[in-house]
PQR file of N, CA, C, O and H, with PARSE charges and radii, in Angstrom:
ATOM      1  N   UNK A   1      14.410 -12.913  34.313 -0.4000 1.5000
ATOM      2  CA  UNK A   1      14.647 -11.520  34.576 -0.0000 2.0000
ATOM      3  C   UNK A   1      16.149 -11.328  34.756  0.5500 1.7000
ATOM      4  O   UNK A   1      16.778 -12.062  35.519 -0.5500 1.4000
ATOM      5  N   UNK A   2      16.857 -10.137  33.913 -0.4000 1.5000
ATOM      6  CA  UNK A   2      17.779 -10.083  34.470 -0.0000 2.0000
ATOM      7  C   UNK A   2      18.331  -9.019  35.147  0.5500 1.7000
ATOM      8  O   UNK A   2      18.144  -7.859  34.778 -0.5500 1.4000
ATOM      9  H   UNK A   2      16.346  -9.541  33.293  0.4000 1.0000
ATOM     10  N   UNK A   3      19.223  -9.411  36.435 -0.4000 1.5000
ATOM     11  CA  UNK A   3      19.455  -8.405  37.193 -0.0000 2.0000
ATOM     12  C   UNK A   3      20.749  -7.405  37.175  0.5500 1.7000
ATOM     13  O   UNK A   3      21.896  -7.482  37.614 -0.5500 1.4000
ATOM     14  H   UNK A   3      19.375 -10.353  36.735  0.4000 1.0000
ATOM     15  N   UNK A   4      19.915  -6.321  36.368 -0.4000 1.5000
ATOM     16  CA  UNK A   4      20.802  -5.361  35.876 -0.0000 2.0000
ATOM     17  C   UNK A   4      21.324  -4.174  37.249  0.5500 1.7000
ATOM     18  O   UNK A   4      22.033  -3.176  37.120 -0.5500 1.4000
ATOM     19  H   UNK A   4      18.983  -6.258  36.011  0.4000 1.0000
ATOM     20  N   UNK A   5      20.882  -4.551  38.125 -0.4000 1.5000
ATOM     21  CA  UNK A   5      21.582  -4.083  39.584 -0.0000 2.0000
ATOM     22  C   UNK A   5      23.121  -4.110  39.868  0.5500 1.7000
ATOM     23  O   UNK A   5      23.489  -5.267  39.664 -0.5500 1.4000
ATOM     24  H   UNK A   5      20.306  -5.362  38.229  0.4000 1.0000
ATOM     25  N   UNK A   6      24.120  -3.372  40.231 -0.4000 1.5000
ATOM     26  CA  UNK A   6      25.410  -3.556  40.794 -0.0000 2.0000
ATOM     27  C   UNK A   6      25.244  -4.301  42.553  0.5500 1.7000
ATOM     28  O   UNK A   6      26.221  -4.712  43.179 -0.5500 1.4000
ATOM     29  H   UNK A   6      23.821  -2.432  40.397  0.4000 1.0000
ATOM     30  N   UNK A   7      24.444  -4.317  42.850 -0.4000 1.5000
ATOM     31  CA  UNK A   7      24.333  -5.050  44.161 -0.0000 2.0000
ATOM     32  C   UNK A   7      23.509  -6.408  43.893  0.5500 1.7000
ATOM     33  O   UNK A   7      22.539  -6.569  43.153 -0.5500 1.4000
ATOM     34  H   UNK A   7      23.650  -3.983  42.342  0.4000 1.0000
ATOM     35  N   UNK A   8      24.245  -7.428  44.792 -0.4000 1.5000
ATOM     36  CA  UNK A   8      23.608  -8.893  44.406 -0.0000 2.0000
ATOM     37  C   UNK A   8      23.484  -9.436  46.260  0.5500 1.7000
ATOM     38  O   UNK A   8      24.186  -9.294  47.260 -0.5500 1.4000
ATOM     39  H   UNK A   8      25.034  -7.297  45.393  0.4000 1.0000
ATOM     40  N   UNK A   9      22.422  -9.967  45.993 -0.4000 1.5000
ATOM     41  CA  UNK A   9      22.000 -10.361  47.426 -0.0000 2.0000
ATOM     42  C   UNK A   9      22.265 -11.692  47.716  0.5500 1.7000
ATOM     43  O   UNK A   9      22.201 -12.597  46.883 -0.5500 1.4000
ATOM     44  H   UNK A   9      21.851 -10.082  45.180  0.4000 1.0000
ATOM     45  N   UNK A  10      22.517 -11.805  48.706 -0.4000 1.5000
ATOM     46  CA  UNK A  10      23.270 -13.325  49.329 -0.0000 2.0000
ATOM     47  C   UNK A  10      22.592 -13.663  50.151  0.5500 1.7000
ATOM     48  O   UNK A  10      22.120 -12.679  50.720 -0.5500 1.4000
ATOM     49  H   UNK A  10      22.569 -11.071  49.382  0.4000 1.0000
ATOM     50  N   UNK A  11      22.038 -15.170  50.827 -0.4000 1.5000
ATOM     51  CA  UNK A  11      21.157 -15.620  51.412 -0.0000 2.0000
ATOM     52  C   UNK A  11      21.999 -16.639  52.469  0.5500 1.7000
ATOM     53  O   UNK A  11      22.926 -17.393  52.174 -0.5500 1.4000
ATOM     54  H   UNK A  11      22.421 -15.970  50.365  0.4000 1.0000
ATOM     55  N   UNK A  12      21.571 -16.487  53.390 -0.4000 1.5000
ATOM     56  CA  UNK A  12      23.006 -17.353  54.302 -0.0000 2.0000
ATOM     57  C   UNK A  12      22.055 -18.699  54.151  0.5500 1.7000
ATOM     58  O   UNK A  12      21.062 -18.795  53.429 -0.5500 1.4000
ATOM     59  H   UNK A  12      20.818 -15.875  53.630  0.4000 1.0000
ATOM     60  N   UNK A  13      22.429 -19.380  54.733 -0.4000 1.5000
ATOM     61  CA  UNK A  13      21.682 -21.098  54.731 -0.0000 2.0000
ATOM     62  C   UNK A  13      20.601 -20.891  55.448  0.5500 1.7000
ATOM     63  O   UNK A  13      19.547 -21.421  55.095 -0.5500 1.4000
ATOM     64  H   UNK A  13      23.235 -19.302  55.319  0.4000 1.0000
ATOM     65  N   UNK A  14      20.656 -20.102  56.558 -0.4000 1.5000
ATOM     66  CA  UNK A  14      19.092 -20.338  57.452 -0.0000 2.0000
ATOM     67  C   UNK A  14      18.087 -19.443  56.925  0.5500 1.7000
ATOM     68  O   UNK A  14      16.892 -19.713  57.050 -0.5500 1.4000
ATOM     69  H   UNK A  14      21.511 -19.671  56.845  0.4000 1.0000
ATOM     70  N   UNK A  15      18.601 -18.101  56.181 -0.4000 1.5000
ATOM     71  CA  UNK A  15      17.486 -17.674  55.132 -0.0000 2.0000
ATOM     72  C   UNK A  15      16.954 -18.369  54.185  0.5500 1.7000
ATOM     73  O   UNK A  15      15.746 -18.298  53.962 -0.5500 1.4000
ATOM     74  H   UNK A  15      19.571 -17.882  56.080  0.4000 1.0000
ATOM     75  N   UNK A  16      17.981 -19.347  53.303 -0.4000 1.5000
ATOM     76  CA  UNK A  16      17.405 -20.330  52.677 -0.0000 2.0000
ATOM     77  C   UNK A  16      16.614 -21.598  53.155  0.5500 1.7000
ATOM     78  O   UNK A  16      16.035 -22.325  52.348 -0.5500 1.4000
ATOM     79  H   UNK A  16      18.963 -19.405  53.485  0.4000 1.0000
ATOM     80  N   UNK A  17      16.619 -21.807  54.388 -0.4000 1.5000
ATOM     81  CA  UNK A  17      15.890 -22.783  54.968 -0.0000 2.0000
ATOM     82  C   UNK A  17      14.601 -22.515  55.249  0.5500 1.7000
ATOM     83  O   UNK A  17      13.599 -23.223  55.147 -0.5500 1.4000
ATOM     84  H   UNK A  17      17.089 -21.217  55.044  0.4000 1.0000
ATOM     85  N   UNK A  18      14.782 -21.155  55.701 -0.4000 1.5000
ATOM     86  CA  UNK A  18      13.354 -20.485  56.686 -0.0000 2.0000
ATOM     87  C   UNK A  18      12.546 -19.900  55.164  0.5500 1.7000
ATOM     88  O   UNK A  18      11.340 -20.005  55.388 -0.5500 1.4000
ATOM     89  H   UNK A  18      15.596 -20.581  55.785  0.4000 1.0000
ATOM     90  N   UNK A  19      12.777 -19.297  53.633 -0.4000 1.5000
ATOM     91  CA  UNK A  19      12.095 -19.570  52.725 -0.0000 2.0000
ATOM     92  C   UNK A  19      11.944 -20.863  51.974  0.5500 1.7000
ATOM     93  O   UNK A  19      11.117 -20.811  51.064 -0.5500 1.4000
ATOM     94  H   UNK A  19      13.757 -19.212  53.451  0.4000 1.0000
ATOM     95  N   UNK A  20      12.720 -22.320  52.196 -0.4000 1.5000
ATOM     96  CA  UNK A  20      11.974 -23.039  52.272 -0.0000 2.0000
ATOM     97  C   UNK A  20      11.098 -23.591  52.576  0.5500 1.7000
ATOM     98  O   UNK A  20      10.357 -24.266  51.861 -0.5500 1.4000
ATOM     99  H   UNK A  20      13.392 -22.363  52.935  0.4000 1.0000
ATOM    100  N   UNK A  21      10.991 -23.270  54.430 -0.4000 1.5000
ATOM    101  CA  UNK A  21      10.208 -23.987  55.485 -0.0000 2.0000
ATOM    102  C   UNK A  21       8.776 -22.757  54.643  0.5500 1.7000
ATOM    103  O   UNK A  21       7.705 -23.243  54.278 -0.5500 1.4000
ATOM    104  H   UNK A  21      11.593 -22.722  55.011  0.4000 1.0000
ATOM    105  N   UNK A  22       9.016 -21.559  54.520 -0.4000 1.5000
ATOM    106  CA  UNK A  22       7.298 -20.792  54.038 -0.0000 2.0000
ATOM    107  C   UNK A  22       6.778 -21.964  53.123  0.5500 1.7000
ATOM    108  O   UNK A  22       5.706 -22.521  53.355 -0.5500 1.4000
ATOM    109  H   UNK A  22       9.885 -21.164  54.817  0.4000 1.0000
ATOM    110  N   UNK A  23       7.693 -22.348  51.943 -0.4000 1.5000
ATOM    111  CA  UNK A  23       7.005 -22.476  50.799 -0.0000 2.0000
ATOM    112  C   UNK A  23       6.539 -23.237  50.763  0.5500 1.7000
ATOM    113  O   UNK A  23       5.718 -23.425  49.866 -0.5500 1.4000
ATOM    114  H   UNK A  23       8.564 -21.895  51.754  0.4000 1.0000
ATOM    115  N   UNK A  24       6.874 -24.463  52.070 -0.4000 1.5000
ATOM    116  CA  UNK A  24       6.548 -25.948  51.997 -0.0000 2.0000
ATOM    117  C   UNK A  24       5.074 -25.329  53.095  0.5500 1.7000
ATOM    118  O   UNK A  24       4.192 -26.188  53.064 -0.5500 1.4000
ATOM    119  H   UNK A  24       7.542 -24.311  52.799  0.4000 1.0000
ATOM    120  N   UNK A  25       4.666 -24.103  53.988 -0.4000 1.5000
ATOM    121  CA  UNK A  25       3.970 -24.419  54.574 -0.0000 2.0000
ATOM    122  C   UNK A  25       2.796 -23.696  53.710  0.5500 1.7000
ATOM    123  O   UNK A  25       1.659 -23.924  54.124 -0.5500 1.4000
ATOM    124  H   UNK A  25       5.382 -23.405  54.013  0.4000 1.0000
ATOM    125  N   UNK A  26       2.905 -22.909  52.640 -0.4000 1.5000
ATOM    126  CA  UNK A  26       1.736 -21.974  51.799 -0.0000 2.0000
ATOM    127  C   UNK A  26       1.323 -22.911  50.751  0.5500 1.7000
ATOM    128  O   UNK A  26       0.126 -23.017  50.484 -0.5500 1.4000
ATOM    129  H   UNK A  26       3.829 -22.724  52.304  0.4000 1.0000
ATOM    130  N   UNK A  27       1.989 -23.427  50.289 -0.4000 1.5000
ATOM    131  CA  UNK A  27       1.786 -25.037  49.503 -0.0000 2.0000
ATOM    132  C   UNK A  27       1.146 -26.057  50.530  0.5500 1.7000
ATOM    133  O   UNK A  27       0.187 -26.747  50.181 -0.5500 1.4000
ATOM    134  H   UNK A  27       2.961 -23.341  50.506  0.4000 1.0000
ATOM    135  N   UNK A  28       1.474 -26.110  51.301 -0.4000 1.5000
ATOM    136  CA  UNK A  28      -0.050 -27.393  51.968 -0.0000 2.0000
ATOM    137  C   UNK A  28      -1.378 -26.977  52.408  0.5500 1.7000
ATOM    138  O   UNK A  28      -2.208 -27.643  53.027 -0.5500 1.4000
ATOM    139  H   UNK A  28       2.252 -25.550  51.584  0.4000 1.0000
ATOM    140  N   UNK A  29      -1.469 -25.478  51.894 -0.4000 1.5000
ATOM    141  CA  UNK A  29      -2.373 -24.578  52.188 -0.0000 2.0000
ATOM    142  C   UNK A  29      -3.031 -24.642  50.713  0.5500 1.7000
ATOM    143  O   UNK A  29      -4.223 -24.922  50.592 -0.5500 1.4000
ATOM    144  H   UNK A  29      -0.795 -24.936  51.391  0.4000 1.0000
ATOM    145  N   UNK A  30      -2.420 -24.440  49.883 -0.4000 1.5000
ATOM    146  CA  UNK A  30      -2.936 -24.007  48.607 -0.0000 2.0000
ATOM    147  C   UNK A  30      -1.682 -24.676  46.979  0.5500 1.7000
ATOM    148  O   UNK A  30      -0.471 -24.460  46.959 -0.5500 1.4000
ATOM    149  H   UNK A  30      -1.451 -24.212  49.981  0.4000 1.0000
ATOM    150  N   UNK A  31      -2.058 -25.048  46.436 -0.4000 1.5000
ATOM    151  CA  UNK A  31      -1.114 -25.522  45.384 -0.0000 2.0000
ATOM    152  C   UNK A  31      -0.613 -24.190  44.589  0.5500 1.7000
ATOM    153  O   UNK A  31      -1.423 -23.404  44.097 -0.5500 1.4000
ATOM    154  H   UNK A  31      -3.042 -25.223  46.452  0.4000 1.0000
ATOM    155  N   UNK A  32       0.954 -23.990  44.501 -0.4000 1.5000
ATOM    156  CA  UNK A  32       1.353 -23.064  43.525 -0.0000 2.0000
ATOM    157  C   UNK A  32       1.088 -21.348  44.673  0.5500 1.7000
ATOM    158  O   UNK A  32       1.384 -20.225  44.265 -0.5500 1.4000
ATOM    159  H   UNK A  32       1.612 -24.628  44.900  0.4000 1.0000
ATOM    160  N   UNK A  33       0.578 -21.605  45.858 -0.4000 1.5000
ATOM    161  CA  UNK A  33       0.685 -20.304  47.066 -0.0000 2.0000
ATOM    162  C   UNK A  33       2.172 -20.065  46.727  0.5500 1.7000
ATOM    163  O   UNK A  33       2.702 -19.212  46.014 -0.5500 1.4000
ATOM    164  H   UNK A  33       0.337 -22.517  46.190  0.4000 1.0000
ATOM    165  N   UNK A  34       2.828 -21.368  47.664 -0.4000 1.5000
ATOM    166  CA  UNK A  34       4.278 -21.134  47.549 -0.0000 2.0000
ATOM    167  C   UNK A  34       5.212 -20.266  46.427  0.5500 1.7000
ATOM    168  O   UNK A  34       6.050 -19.381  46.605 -0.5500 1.4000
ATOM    169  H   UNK A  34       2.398 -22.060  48.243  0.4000 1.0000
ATOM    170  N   UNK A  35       4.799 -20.782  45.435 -0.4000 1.5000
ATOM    171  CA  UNK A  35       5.339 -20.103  44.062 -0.0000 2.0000
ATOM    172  C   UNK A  35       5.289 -18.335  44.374  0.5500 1.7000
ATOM    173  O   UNK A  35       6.122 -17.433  44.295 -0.5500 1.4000
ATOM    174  H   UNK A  35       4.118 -21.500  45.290  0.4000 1.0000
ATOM    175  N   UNK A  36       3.966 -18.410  44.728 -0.4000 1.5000
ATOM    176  CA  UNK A  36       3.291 -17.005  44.431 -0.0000 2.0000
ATOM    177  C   UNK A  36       4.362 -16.205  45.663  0.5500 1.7000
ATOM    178  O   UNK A  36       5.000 -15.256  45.207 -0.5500 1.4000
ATOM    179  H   UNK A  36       3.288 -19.143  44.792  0.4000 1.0000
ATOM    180  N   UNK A  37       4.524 -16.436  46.733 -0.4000 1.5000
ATOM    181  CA  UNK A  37       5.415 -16.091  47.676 -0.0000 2.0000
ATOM    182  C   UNK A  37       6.855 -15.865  47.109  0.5500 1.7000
ATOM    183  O   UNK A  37       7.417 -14.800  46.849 -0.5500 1.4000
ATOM    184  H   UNK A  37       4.005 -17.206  47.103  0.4000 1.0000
ATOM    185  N   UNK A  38       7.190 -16.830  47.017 -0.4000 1.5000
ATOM    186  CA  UNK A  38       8.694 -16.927  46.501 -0.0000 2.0000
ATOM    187  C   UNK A  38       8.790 -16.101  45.291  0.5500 1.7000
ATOM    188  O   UNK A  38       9.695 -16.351  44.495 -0.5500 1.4000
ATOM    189  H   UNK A  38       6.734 -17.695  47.228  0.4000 1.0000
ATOM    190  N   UNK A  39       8.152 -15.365  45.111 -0.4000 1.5000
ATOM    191  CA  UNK A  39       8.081 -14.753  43.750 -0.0000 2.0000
ATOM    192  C   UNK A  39       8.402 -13.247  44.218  0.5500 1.7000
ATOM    193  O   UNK A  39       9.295 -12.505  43.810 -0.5500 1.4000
ATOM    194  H   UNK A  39       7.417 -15.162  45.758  0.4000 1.0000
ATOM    195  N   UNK A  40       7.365 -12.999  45.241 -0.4000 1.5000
ATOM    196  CA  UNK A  40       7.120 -11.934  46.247 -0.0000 2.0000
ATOM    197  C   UNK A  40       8.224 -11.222  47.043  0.5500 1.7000
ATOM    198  O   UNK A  40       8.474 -10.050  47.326 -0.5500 1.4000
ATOM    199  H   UNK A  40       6.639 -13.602  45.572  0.4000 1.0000
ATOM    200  N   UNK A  41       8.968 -12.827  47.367 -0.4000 1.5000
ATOM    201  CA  UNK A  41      10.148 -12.360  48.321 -0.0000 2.0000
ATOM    202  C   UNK A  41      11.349 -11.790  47.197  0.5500 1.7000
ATOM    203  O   UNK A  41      12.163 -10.872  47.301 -0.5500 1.4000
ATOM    204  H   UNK A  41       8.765 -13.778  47.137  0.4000 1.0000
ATOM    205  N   UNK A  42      11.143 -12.508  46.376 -0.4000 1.5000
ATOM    206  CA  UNK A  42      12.300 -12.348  44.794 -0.0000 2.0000
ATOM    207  C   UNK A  42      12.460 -10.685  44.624  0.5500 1.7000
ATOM    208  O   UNK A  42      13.461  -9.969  44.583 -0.5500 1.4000
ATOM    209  H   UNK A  42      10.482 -13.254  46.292  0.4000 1.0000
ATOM    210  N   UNK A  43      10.804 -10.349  44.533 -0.4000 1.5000
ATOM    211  CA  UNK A  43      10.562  -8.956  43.824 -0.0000 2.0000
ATOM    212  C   UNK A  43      10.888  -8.077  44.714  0.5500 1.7000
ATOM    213  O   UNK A  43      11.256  -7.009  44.225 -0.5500 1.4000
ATOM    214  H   UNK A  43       9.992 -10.930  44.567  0.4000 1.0000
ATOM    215  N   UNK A  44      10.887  -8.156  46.277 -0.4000 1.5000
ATOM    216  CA  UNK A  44      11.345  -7.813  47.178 -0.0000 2.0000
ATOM    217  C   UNK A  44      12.611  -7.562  46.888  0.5500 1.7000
ATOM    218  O   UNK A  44      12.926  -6.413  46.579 -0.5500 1.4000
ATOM    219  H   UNK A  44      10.588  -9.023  46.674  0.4000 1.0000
ATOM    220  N   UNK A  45      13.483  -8.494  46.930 -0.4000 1.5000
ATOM    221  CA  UNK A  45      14.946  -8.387  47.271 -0.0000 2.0000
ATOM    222  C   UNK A  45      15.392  -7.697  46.331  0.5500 1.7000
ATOM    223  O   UNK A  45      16.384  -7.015  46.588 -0.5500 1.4000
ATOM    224  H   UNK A  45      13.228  -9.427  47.182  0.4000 1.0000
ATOM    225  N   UNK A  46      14.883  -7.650  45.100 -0.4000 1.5000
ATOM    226  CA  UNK A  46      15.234  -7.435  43.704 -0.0000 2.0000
ATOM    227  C   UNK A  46      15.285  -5.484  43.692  0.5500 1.7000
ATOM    228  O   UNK A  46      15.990  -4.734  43.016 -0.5500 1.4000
ATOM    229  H   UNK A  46      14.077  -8.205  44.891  0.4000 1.0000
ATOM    230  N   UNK A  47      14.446  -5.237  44.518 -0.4000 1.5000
ATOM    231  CA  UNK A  47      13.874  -3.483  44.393 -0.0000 2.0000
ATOM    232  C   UNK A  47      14.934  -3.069  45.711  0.5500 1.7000
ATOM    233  O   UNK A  47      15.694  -2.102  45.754 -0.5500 1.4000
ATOM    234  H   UNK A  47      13.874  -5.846  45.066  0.4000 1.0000
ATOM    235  N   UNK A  48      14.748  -3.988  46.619 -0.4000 1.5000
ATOM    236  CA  UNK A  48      16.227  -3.779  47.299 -0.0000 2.0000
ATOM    237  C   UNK A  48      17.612  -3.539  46.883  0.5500 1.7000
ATOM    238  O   UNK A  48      18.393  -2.875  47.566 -0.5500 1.4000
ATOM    239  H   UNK A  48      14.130  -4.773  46.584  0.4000 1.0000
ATOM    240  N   UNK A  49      17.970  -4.176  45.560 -0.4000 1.5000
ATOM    241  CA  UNK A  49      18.841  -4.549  44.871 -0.0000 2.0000
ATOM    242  C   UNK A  49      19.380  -2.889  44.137  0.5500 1.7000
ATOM    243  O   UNK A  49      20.385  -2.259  44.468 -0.5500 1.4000
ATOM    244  H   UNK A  49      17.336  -4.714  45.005  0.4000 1.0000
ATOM    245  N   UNK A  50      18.222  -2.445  42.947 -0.4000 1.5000
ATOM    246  CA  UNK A  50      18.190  -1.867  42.560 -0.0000 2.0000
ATOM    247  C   UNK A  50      18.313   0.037  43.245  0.5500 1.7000
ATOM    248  O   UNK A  50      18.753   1.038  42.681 -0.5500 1.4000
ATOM    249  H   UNK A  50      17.406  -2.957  42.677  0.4000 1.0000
ATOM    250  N   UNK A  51      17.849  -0.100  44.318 -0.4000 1.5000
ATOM    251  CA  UNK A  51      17.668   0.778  45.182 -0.0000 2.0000
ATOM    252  C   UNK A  51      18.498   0.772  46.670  0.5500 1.7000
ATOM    253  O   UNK A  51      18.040   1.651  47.400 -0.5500 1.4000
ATOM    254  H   UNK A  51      17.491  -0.913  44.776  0.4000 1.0000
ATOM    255  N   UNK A  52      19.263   0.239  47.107 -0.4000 1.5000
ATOM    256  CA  UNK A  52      19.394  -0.118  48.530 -0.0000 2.0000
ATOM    257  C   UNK A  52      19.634   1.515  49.243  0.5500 1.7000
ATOM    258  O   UNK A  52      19.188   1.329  50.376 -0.5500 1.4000
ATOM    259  H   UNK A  52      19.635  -0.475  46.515  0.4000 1.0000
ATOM    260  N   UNK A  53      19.925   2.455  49.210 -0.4000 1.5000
ATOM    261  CA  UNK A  53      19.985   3.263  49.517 -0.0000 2.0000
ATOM    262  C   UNK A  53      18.691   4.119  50.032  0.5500 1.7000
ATOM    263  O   UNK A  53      18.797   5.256  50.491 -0.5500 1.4000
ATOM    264  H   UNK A  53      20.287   2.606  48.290  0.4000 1.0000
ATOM    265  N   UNK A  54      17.695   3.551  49.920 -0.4000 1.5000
ATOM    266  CA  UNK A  54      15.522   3.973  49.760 -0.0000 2.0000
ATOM    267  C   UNK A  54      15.354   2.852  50.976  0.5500 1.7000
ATOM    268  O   UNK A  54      14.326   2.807  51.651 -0.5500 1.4000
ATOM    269  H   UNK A  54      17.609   2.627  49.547  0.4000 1.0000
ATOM    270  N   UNK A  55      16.557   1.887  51.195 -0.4000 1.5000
ATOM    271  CA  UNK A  55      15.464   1.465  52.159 -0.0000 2.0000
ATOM    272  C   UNK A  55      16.361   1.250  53.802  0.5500 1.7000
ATOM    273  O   UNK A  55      17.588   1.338  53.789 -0.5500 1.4000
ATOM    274  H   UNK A  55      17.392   1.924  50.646  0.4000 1.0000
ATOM    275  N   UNK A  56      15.630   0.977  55.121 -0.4000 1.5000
ATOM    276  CA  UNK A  56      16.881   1.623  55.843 -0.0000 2.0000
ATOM    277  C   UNK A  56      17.225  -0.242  56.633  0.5500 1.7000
ATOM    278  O   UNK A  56      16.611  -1.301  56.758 -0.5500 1.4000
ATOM    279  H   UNK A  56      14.633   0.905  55.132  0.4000 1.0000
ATOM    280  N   UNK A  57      18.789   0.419  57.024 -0.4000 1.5000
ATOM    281  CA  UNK A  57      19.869  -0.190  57.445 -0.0000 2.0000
ATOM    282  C   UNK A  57      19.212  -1.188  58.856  0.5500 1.7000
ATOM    283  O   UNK A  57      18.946  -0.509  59.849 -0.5500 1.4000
ATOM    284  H   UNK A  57      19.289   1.279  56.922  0.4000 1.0000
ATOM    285  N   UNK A  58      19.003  -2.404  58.951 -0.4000 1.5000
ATOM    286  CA  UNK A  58      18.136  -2.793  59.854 -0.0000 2.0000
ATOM    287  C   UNK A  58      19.381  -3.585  61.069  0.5500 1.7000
ATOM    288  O   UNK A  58      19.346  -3.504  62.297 -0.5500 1.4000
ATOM    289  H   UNK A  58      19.219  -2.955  58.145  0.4000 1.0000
ATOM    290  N   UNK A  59      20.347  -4.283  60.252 -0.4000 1.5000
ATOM    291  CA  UNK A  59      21.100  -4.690  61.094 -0.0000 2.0000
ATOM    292  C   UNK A  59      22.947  -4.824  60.385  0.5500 1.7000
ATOM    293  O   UNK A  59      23.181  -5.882  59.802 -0.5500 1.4000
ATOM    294  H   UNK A  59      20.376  -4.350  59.255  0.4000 1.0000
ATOM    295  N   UNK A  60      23.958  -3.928  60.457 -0.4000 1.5000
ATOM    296  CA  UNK A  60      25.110  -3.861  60.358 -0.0000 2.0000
ATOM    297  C   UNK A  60      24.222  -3.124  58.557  0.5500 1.7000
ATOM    298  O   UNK A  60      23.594  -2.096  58.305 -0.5500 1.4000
ATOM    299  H   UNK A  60      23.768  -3.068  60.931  0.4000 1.0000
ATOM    300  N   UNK A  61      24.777  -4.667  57.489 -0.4000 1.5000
ATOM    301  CA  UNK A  61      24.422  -4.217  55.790 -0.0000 2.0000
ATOM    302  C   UNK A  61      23.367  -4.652  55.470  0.5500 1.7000
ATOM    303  O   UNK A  61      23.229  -4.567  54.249 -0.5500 1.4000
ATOM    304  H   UNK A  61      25.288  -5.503  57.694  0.4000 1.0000
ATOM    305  N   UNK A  62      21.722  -5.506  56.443 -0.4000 1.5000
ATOM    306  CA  UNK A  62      21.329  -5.623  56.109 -0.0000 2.0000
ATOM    307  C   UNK A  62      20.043  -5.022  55.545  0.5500 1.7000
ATOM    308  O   UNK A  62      19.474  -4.452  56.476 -0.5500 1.4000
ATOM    309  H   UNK A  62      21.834  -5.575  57.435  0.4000 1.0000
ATOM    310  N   UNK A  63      19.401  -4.917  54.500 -0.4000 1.5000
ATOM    311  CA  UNK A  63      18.169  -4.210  54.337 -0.0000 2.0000
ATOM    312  C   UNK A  63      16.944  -4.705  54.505  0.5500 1.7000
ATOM    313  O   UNK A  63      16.713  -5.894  54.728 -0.5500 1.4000
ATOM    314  H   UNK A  63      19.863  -5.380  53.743  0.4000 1.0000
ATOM    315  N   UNK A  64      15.835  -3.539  54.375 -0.4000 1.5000
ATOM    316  CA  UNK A  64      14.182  -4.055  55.060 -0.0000 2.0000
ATOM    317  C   UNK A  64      13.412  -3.578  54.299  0.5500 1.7000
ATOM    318  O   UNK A  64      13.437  -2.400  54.655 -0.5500 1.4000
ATOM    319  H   UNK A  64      16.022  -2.573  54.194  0.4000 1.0000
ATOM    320  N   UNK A  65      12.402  -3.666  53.100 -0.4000 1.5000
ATOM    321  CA  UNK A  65      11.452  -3.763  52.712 -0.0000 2.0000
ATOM    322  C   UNK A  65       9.834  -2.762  53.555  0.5500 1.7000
ATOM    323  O   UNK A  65      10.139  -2.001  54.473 -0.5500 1.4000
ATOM    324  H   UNK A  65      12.382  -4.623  52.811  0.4000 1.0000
ATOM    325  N   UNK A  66       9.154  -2.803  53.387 -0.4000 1.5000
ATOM    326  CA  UNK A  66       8.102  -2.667  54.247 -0.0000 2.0000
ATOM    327  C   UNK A  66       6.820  -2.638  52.842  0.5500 1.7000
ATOM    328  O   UNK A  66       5.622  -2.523  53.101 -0.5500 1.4000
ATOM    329  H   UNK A  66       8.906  -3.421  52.642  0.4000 1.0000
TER
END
């Protein structure tokens, strides 16, 4: 997919840890869960991306989904 958005989202290390720590725990649940998540959070960030202005200001620049 490509992201034809002017806004690009950045993940500090402990966001990247703490969607690691999901994927490793929906995967010992189910094979390929994880995937399905990480896919979820993607499409998430992605409509964030495209839109950030639709969704509101949760802490300083960051945005929230619901």
């Amino acid at each position: 997919m490509v992201n034809s958005s002017p806004f690009t989202s950045i993940f500090s290390s402990r966001a990247q840890k703490e969607i690691t720590s999901a994927w490793n725990w929906y995967e010992e649940r189910q094979q390929s869960l994880g995937d399905r998540f990480v896919k979820e959070v993607m499409a998430r960030i992605h409509k964030i991306e495209l839109s950030p202005h639709h969704y509101p200001t949760r802490y300083k620049f960051y945005k929230e989904t619901r």
